[in-house]
BASEDO-501143 format. One record per residue (C-alpha): x, y, z; residue in one letter. Coordinates in nm, 3 decimals. Each point is the difference from the previous one (the first is absolute). Layout:
X, Y, Z, a;
...
//
This chain:
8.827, 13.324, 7.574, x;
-0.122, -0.304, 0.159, x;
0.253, -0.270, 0.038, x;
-0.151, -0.340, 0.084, x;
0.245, -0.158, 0.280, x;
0.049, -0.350, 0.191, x;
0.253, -0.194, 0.211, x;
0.074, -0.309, 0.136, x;
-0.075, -0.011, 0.371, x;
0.324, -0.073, 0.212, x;
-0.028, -0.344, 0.196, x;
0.146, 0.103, 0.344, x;
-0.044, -0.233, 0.292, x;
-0.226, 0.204, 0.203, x;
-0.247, 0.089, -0.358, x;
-0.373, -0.130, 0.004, x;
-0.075, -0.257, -0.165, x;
-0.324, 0.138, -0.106, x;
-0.065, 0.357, 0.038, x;
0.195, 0.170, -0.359, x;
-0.173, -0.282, -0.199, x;
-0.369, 0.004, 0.142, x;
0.020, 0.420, -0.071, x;
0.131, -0.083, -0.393, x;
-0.259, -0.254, -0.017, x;
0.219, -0.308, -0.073, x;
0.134, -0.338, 0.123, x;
0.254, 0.064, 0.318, x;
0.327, -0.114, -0.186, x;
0.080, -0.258, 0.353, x;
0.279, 0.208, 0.091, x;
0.012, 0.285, 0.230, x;
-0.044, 0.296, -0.213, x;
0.079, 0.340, 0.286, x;
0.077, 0.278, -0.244, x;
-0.123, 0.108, -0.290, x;
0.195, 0.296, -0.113, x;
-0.131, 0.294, -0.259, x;
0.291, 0.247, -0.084, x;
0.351, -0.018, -0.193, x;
0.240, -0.096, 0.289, x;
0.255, -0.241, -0.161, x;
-0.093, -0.260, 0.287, x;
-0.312, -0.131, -0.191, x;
-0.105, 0.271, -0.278, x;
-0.329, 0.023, -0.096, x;
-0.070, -0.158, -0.356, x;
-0.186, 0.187, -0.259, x;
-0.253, -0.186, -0.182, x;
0.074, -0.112, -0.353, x;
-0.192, 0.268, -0.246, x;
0.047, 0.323, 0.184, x;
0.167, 0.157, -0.289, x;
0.267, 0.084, 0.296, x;
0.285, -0.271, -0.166, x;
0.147, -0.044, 0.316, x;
-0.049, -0.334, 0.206, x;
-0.005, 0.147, 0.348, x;
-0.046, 0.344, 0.152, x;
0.325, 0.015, 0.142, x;
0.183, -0.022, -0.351, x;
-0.244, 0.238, -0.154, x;
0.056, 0.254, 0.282, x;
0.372, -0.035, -0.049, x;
-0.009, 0.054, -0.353, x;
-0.284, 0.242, -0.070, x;
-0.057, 0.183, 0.312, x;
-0.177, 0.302, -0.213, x;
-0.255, -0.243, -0.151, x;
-0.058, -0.228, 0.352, x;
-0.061, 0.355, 0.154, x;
0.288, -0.024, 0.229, x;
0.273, 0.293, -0.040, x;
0.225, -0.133, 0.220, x;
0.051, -0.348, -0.142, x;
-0.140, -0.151, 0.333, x;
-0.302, -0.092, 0.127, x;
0.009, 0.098, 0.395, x;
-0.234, -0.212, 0.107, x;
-0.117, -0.388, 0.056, x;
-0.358, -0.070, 0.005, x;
-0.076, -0.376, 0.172, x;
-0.267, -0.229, 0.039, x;
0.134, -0.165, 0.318, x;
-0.185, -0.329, 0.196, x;
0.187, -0.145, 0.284, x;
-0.136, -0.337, 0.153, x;
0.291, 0.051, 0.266, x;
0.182, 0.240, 0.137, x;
0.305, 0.205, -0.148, x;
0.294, 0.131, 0.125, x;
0.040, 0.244, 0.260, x;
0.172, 0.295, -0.195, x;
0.080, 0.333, -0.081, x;
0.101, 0.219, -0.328, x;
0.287, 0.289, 0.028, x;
-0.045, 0.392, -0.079, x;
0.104, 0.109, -0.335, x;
0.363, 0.131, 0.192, x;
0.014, -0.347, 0.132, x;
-0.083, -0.163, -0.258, x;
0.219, 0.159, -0.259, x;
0.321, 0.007, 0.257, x;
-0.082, -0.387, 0.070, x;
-0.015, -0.103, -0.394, x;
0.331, 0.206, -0.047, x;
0.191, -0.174, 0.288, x;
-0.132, -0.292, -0.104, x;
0.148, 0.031, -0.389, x;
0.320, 0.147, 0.097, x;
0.059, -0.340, 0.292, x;
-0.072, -0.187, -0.327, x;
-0.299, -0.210, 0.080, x;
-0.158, -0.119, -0.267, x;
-0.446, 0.093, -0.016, x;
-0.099, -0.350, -0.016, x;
0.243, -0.075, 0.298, x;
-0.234, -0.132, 0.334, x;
0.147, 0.223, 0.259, x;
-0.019, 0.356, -0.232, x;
-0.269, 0.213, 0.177, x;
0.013, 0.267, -0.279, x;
-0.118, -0.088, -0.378, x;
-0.031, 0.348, -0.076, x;
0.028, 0.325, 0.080, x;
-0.386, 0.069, 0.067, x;
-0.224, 0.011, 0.339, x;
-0.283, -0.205, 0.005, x;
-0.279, 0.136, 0.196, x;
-0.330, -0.145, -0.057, x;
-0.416, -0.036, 0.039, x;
-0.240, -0.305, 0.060, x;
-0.364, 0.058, -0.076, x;
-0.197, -0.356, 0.122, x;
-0.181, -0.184, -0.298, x;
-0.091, -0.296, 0.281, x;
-0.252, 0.018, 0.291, x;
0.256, 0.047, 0.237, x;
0.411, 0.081, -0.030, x;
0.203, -0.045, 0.253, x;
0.347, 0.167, 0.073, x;
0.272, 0.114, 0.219, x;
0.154, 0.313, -0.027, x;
0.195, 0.271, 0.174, x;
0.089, -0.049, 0.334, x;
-0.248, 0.094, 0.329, x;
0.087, 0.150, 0.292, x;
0.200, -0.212, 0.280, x;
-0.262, 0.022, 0.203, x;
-0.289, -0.192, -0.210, x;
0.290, -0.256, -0.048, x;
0.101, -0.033, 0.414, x;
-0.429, -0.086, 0.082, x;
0.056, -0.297, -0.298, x;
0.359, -0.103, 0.150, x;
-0.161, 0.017, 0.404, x;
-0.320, -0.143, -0.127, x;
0.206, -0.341, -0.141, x;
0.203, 0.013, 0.317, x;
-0.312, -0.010, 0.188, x;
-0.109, -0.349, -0.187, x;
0.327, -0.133, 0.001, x;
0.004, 0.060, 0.389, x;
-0.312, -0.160, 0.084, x;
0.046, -0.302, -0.238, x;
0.326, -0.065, 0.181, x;
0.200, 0.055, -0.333, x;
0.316, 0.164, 0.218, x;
0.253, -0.026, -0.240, x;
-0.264, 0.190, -0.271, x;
-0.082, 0.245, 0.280, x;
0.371, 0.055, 0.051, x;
0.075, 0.063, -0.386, x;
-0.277, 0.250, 0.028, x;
0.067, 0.195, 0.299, x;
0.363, 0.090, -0.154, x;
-0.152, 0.122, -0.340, x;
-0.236, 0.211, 0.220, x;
0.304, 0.149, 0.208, x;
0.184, 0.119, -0.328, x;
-0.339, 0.215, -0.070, x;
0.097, 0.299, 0.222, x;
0.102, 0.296, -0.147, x;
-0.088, 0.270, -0.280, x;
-0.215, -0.206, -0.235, x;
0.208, 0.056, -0.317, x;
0.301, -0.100, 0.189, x;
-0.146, -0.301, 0.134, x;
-0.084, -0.115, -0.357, x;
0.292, 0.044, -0.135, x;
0.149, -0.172, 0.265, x;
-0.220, -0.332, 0.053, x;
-0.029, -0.048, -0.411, x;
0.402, 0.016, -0.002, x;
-0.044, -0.297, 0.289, x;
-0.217, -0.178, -0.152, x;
0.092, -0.024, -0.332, x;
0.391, 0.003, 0.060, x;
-0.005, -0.288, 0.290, x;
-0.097, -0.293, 0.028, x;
-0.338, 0.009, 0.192, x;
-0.121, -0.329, -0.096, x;
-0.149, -0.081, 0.343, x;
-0.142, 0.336, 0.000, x;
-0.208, -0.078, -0.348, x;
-0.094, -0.363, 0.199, x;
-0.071, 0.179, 0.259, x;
-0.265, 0.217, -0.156, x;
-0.099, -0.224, -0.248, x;
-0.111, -0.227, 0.269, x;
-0.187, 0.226, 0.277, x;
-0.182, 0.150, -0.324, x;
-0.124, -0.327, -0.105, x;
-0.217, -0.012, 0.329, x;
-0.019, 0.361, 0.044, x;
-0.368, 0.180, -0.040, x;
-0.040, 0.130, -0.330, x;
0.110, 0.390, -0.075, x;
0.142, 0.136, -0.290, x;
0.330, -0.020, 0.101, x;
-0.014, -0.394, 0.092, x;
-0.169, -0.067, -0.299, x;
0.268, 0.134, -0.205, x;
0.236, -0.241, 0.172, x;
-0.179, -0.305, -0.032, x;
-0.058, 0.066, -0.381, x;
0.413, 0.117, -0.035, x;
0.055, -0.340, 0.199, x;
-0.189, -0.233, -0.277, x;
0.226, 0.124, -0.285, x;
0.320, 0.124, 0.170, x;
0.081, -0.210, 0.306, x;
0.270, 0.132, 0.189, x;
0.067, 0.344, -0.171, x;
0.020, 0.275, 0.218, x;
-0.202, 0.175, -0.182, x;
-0.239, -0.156, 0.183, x;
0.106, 0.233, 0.293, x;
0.063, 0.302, -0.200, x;
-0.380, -0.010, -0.095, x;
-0.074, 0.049, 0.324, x;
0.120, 0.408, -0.055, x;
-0.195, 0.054, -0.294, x;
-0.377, 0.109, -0.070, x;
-0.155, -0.261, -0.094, x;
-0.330, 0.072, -0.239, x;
-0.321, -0.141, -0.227, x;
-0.112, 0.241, -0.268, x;
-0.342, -0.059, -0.172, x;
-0.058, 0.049, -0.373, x;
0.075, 0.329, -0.144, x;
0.190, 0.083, 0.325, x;
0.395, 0.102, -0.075, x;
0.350, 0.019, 0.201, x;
0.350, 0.205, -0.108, x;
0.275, -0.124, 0.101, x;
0.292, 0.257, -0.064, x;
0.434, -0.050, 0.055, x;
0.055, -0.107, 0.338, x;
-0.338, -0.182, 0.025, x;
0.055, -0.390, 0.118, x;
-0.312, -0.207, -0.111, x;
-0.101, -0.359, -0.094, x;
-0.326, -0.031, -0.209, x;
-0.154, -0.368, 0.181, x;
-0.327, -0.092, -0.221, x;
-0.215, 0.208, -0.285, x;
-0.031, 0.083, -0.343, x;
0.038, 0.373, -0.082, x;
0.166, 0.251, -0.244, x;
0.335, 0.136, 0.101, x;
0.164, 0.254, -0.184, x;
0.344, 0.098, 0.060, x;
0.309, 0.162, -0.131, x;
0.121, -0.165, -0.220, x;
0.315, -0.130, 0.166, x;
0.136, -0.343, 0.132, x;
0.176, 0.117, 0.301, x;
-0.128, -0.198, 0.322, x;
0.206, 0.013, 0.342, x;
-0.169, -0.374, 0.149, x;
-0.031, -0.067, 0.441, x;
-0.114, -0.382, -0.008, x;
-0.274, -0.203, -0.117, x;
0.191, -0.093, -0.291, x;
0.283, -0.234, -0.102, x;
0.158, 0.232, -0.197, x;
0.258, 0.285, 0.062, x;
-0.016, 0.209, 0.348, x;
0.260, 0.276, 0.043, x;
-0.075, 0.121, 0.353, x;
0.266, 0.289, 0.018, x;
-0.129, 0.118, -0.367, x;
-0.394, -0.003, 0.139, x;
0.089, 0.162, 0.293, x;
0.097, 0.308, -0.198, x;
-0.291, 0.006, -0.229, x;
-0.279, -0.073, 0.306, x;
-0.208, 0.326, 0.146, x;
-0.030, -0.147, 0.392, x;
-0.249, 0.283, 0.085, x;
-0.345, -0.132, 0.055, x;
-0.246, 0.068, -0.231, x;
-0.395, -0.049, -0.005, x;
-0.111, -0.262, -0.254, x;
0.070, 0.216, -0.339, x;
-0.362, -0.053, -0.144, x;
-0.034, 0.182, -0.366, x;
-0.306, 0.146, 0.014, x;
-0.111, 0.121, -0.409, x;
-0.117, 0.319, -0.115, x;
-0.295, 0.084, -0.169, x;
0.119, 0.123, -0.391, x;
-0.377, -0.043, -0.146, x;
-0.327, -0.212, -0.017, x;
0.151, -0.340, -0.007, x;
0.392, 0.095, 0.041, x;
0.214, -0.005, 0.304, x;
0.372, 0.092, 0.033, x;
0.271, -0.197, 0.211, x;
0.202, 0.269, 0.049, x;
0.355, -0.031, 0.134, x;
0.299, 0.249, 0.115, x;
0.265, -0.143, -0.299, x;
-0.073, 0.102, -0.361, x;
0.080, -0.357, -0.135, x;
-0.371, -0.092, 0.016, x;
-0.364, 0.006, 0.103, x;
-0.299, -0.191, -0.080, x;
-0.341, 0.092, -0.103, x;
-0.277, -0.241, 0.077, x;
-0.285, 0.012, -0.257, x;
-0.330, -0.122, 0.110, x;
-0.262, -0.011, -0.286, x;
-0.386, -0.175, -0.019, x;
-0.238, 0.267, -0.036, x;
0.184, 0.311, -0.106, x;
0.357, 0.051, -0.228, x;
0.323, 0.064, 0.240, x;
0.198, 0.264, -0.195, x;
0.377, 0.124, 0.143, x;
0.304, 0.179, -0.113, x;
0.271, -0.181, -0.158, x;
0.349, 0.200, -0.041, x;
0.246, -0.311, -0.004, x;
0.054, -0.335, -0.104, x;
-0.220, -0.244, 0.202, x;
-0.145, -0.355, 0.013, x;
-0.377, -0.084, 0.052, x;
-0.055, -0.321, 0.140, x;
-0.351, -0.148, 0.085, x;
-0.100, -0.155, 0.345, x;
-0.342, -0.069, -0.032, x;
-0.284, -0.028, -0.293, x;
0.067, 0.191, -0.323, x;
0.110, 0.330, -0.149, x;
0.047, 0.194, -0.291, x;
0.227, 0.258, -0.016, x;
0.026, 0.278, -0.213, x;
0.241, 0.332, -0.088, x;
0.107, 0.258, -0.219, x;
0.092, -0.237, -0.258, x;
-0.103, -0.388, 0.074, x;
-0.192, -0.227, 0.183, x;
0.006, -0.382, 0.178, x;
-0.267, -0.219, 0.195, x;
0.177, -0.171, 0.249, x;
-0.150, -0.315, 0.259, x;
0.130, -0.067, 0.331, x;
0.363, -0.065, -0.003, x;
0.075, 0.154, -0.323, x;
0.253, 0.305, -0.018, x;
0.112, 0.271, -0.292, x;
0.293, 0.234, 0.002, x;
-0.176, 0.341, -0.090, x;
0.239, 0.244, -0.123, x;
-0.036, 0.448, 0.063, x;
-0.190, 0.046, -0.271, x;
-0.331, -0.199, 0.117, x;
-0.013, 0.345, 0.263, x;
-0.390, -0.025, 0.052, x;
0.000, -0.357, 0.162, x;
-0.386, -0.144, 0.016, x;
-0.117, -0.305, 0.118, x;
-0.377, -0.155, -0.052, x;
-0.120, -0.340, 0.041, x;
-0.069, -0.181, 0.326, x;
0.384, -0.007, 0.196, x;
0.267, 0.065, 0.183, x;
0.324, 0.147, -0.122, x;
0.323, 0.107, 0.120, x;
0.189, 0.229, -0.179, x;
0.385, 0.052, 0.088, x;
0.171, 0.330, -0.111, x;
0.256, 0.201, 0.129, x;
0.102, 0.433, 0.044, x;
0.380, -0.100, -0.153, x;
//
């Protein structure tokens, strides 16, 4: 069965403007519209459109009352498929383990704070690792942290400038943050994120908001002066300073597991993720930042940028692959010849570019760009023809 789908895009701060509308081919609604989510989390559920002989008004209610007929034995869906355009950055973040996560929500419940409350980090007992395929030219990101070392030639190189352009007091701030870099690199992360996001090191963030302004242009000080315009005086303006920075192209994909800190800055792109609600925030927000609790959900051991590169499945499919069975996402590329995969689970189709028609075992829908369906187990032969692009999330639960 084909289940037509749509939602309401969610009007964050940081959203485009521009990006979710122009792919659905309608007027930008004037507000920031970030997220567009495709799934049954109770956050924003998707809604089912009227006629679907389903007789529910939203998948998360039909899941929860007829998990047999949505295709979904357990009575959840385990993952959250998003369209997701940021004009600015995010937060600088990370997402627990499923241990962490369900000992967090349990603490949480028996201390008696209440889900909605600002300061709960846990608002449910799920992880939340996810993927980000760029849709846009270019995506940029931060995520996981570099070795110390890449970090110190940034940190000497803006002590450097701030030495020759007399700015002593900068150069000072920056010669102690380069003295607290000696040691085992994991322990020296630990360490100088505790500082810098448990003290006040306002004339730290001047410091390198300042030398960075003049500074030649690497990734590292571009990052800075683009934190700077939306976040003045945060240190995660410093923190950013430990983490790979990176610019996908189209059709090129990160994973960012538990433990992974990351800030998505600019792009438009398809992220699929657990479907969970449990973020552990470092800065670059005005909301909520439990340092101790982030602390114990960070991994401080460097890691290379975590590109996702896709396998081949068959003429015109690729597979995202990833090392949790909550999801994975097949990208369907059809113009000349049909794209045909395997479906076993429930799964949502979404369409990033031209048009599609997809059949199954039992049903069929033609889809344009920015149009999704819920496709239930039974449709097991999935085909796609037409002239598109389409992203189909599943999952191995």
């Amino acid at each position: 069965m084909f289940v037509a789908i749509e939602n309401t895009p969610r009007p964050y701060a940081w959203g485009s403007h521009t990006a979710i509308a122009e792919l659905q081919g309608r007027e930008p609604s004037g507000e920031p519209e970030a997220e567009l989510w495709l799934g049954a989390h109770p956050g924003s559920p998707s809604r089912i459109f009227p006629g679907s002989g389903v007789g529910f008004p939203d998948l998360a209610e039909w899941i929860s009352a007829d998990p047999a007929s949505a295709g979904v034995a357990s009575g959840r869906l385990p993952f959250l498929l998003k369209l997701l355009a940021a004009e600015s950055p995010l937060s600088l973040q990370a997402h627990p383990s499923p241990e962490q996560a369900e000992a967090g929500y349990a603490r949480e419940d028996a201390a008696g704070i209440p889900l909605d409350a600002p300061h709960r980090n846990y608002k449910d007992a799920f992880h939340k690792p996810e993927l980000v395929v760029a849709l846009s030219e270019t995506y940029d990101a931060l995520c996981g942290f570099r070795p110390v070392s890449e970090a110190i030639t940034d940190i000497d190189a803006l002590v450097a400038v701030a030495t020759d352009a007399g700015q002593a007091l900068a150069a000072a701030e920056l010669t102690g943050l380069r003295e607290r870099l000696d040691g085992d690199d994991a322990d020296v992360l630990r360490d100088v994120i505790e500082y810098l996001l448990g003290s006040d090191v306002s004339a730290l963030v001047s410091a390198v908001t300042d030398v960075a302004a003049s500074a030649p242009l690497t990734p590292a000080v571009d990052t800075v002066r683009l934190l700077a315009e939306h976040y003045a005086g945060d240190p995660g303006i410093v923190v950013s300073l430990f983490i790979n920075r990176v610019t996908l192209k189209r059709g090129e994909a990160l994973y960012l597991p538990a433990g992974n800190i990351h800030a998505y800055l600019r792009g438009f792109g398809v992220e699929l993720m657990a479907a969970s609600d449990n973020v552990l925030r470092g800065g670059l927000t005005p909301k909520h930042v439990d340092v101790a609790e982030l602390l114990t959900v960070l991994n401080f051991d460097p890691v290379p940028v975590p590109y996702l590169q896709p396998a081949w499945v068959s003429d015109g499919v690729d597979r995202f692959a990833v090392d949790v069975p909550d999801f994975e996402l097949y990208r369907m590329e059809v113009q000349d010849t049909d794209a045909t995969m395997d479906l076993e689970k429930a799964a949502i189709a979404v369409v990033t570019r031209g048009e599609a028609e997809l059949t199954g075992g039992q049903g069929a829908a033609t889809l344009t760009a920015g149009q999704a369906v819920y496709v239930t187990p039974d449709e097991s032969a999935l085909s796609a023809t037409g002239d598109g692009e389409v992203f189909v999330a599943t999952s191995r639960v």
